[in-house]
C-alpha positions in Angstrom: 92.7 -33.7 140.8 93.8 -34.7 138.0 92.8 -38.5 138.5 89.4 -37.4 138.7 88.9 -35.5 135.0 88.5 -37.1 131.6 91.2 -34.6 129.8 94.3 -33.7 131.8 94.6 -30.7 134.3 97.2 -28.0 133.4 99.1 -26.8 130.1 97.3 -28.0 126.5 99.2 -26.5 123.7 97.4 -25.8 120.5 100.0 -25.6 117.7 100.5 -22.6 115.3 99.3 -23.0 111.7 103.3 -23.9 111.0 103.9 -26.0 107.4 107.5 -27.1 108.8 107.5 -30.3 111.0 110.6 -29.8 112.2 110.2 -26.3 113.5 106.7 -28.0 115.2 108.3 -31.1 116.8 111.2 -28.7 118.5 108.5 -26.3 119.7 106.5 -29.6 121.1 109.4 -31.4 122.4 110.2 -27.5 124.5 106.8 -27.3 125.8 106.6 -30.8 127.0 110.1 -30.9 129.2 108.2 -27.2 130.7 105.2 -29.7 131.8 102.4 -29.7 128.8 100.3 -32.6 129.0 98.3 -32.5 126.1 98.4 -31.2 122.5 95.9 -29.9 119.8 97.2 -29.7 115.4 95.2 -27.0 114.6 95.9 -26.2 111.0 93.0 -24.8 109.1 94.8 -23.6 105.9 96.5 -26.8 105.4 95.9 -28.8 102.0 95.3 -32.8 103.2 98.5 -34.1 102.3 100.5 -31.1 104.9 98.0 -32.0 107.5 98.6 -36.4 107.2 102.0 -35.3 107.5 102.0 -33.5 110.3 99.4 -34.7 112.3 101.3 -38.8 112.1 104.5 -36.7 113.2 102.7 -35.3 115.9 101.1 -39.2 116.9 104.5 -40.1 117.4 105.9 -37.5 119.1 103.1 -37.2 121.7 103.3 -41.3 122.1 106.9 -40.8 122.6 106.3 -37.7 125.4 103.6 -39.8 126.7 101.6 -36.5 125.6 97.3 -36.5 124.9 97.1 -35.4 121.2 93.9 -34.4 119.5 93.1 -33.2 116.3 91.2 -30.2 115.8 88.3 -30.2 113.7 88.6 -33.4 111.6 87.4 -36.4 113.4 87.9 -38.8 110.0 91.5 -38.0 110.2 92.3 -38.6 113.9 90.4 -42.4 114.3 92.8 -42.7 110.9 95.5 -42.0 112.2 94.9 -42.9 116.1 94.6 -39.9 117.7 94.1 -39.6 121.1 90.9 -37.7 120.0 89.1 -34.6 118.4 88.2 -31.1 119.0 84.7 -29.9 117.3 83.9 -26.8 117.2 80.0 -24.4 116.2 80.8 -25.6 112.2 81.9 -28.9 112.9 79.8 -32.3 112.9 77.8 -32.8 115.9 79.6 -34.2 119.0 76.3 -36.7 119.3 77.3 -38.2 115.7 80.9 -38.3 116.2 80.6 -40.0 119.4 78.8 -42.4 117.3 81.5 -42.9 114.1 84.8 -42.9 116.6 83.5 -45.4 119.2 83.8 -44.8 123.3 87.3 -44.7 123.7 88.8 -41.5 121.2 88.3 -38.1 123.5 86.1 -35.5 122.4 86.6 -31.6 123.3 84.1 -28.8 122.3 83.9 -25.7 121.9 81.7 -23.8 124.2 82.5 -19.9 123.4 80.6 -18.5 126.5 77.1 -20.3 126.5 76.9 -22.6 129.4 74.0 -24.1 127.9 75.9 -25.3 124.9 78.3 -27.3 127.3 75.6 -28.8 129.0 73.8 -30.5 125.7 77.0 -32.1 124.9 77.5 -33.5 128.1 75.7 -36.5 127.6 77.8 -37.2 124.3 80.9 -38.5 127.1 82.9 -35.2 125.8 86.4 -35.3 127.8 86.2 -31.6 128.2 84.3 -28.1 127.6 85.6 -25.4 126.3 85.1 -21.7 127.0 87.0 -18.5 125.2 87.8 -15.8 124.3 89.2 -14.9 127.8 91.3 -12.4 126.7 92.0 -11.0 122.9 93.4 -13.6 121.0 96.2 -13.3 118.6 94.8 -16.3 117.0 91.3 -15.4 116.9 91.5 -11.8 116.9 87.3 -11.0 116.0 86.3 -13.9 118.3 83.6 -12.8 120.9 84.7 -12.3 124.5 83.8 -14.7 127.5 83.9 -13.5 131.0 85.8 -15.4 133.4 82.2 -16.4 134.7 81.4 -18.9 132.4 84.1 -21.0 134.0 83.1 -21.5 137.4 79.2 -22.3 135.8 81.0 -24.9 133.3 83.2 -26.4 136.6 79.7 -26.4 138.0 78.0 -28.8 135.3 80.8 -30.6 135.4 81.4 -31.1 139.0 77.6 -32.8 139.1 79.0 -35.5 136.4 80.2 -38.7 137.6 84.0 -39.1 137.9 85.8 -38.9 136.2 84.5 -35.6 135.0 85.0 -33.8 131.9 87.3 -30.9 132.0 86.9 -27.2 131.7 89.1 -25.6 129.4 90.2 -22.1 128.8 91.1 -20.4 125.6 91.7 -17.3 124.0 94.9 -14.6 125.1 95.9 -16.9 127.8 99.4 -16.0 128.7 101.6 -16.0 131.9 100.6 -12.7 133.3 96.6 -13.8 133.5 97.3 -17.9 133.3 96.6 -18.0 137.3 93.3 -16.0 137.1 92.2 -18.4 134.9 93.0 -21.2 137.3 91.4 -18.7 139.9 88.1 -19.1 137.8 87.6 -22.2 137.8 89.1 -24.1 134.4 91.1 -27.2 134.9 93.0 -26.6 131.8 94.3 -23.9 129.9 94.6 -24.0 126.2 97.3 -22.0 125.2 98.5 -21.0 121.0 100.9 -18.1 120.6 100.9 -17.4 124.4 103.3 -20.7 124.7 104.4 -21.4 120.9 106.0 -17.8 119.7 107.3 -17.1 123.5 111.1 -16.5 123.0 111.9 -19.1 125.5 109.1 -22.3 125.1 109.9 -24.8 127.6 110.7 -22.2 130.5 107.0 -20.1 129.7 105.3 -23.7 129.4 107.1 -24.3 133.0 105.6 -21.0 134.3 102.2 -21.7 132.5 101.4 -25.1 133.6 103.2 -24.3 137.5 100.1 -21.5 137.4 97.7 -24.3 138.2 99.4 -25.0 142.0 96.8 -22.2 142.9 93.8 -23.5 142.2 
């Protein structure tokens, strides 16, 4: 299956809003000897300096783990740095003009929330994977707006009529181990998981029961 998609199938971690490197690249290192196969720096609150920083530690490390690492929101900063791609979001610069300033080759992921519709526009803009959430209440976005589990077998739908290899559907929001195999279940390809992998007591043994929820699909 996995052959077949843009993005890969299975465990994408999206890092905590953590200052210290260190602390980050142990966390990453865990959760890719438990079987992550992709990684999003999402740091909002960081000044530009923090967010170089961590973002080339994170290029290397990813390289090194043979990880796909994406930057979350700023697409200027990932082609700088060479980034495996970008994540855009509602507030973020269209996916149509991004496509256009980062060539064919950098990944795009977007957002989605729970409007199949939305995926479908951005379709056309060679986007590596669509993005529905909140599943579940998020720690990380605790006001976001839910999405039912639904909206995932419509966005495998629209995807499934692309050409392969297909974009991905992605799932975020609350996505733990308990519910990780109903989202499976539901159609995503890939789970995007924050605080549900990252402030587990045990990382690399919950990203091994995370990404081992996808055998059921």
């Amino acid at each position: 299956m996995a052959t077949q998609l843009k993005f890969p199938a299975g465990l994408y971690g999206v890092s905590p809003e953590w200052d210290d490197a260190v602390r980050l690249e142990d966390a990453v290192r865990a959760a890719a000897r438990g079987g992550m196969r992709a990684l999003q720096l999402r740091h909002k609150t960081a000044d530009s300096a923090l967010r170089l920083k961590l973002a080339l530690r994170m290029r290397e490390i990813c390289t090194e783990l043979n990880i796909i690492f994406l930057i979350n929101d700023d697409w200027r900063l990932a082609k700088q740095i060479g980034a495996d791609g970008v994540h855009l979001g509602r507030d973020d610069d269209d996916p149509a003009y991004v496509r256009e300033q980062i060539g064919p080759d950098m990944l795009i992921g977007v957002s989605c929330y729970a409007d199949p519709a939305r995926a479908e526009s951005f379709i056309a803009c060679d986007v590596a994977y669509i993005a529905f959430g909140a599943m579940f209440a998020s720690r990380t976005k605790p006001l976001a707006p839910p999405a039912p589990l639904t909206v995932l077998s419509t966005g495998r739908e629209i995807c499934l009529r692309q050409p392969a290899p297909r974009p991905a559907v992605v799932a975020i929001g609350g996505i733990d181990t308990s519910n990780a195999q109903q989202i499976f279940k539901a159609g995503a390809d890939s789970i995007a998981v924050v605080g549900g992998l990252f402030l587990a007591d045990d990382i690399e043994s919950t990203a091994r029961a995370l990404s081992n929820s996808i055998s059921i699909n």
